[in-house]
Every structure is written in C-alpha cells, then in structure tokens.
C-alpha positions in Angstrom: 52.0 70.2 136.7 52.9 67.8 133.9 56.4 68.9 133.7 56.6 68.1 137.8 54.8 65.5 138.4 54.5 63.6 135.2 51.2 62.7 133.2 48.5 62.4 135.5 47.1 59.0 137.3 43.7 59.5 137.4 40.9 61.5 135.4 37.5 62.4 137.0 34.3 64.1 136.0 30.8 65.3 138.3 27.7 66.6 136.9 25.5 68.6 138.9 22.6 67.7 136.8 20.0 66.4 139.3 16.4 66.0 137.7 16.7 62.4 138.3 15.4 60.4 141.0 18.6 60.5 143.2 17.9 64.5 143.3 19.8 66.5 146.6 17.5 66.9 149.5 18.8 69.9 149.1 17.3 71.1 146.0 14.1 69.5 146.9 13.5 71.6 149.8 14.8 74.4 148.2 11.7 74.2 145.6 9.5 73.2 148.2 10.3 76.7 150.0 10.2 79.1 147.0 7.0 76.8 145.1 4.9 78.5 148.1 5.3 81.9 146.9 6.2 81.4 143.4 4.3 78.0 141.3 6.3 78.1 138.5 9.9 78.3 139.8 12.4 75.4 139.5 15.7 74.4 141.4 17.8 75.5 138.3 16.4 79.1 138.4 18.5 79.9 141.3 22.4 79.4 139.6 24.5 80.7 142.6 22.4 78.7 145.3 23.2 75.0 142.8 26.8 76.4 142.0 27.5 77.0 145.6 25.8 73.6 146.9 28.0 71.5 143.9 31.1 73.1 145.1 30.0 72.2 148.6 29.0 68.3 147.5 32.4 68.2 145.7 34.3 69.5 148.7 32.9 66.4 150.8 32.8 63.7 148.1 37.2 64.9 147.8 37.2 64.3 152.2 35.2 61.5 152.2 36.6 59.0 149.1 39.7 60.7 147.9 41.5 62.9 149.9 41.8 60.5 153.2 44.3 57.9 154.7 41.7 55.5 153.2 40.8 57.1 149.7 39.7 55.6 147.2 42.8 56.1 145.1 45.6 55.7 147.4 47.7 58.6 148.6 46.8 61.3 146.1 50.1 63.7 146.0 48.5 66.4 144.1 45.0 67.1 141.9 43.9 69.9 140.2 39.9 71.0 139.8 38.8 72.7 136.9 34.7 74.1 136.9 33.0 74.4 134.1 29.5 75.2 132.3 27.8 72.6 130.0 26.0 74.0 127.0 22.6 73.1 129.4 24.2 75.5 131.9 24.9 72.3 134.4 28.1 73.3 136.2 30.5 70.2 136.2 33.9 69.6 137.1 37.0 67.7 135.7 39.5 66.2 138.1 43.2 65.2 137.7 45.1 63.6 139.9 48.4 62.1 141.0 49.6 58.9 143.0 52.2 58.4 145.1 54.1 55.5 142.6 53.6 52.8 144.9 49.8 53.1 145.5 
C-alpha cells in the first residue's frame, strides 16, 4: 500500500472497552437478558456477541464520519483495517488511511 499510495494521511484507533458510563445499549440489554437466568454473568463473557457488535459499530462509525461525500477527512481514496486483541482481551482496531492530495 505504501509503495502505491505513499505513507499514509491519517492513523486511527477504537477500543471496544465499554465499562464506562457511555456503555452500548447494546451490551446493557444484553446483560439485562442473560442476568435473569444467570447472576453472575457479564457483557465480556460472551466474545463473539462484543466482537461481532464492534465490527458492526465500526462499520457505521466508517459510513457515517469517514467514508461519505461529507467525511470527516475528506475524500479518503483508500484505508486499510487491522483487528486486534489487547492483552485485557478488548478487541480494538487500527486504521490507515489515504487522501485525495487536495483534501
């Protein structure tokens, strides 16, 4: 990617860590559901359910502030995604991405 389209423009990292107060309704419910049947369960105890719901968050936060006519960067020409596993087990992401020159 470097080679065609030069060092990137941009660099950009999300957490999925989300014991804080701004928590995903998401995960809320989802303990609220399972917390009926079984006390002592938490959000994080389901990994695919919180790996599938980041990569759904990520997916719209990408339509919504980068990826449109509007975003947030300018015309992005090309990005590349990269998931990965904090030592916490927190699946997080590292963006790159590339400009068209005059934005």
């Amino acid at each position: 990617m470097v080679k065609e389209f030069r060092l990137p423009h941009f660099f950009k990292t999300l957490i999925a860590y989300e014991m804080t107060s701004s928590q995903w309704h998401e995960f809320n419910y989802m303990e609220y559901i399972v917390k009926k049947y079984i006390s002592n369960i938490l959000w994080k105890d389901f990994p695919i359910k919180c790996t599938t719901l980041f990569h759904s968050h990520v997916g719209m936060f990408m339509q919504k502030h980068i990826l449109n006519d509007n975003g947030i960067l300018g015309k992005v020409k090309e990005y590349v995604i990269c998931y990965e596993l904090q030592h916490f087990e927190f699946i997080h992401i590292h963006i790159i991405f590339w400009v068209q020159e005059n934005d």
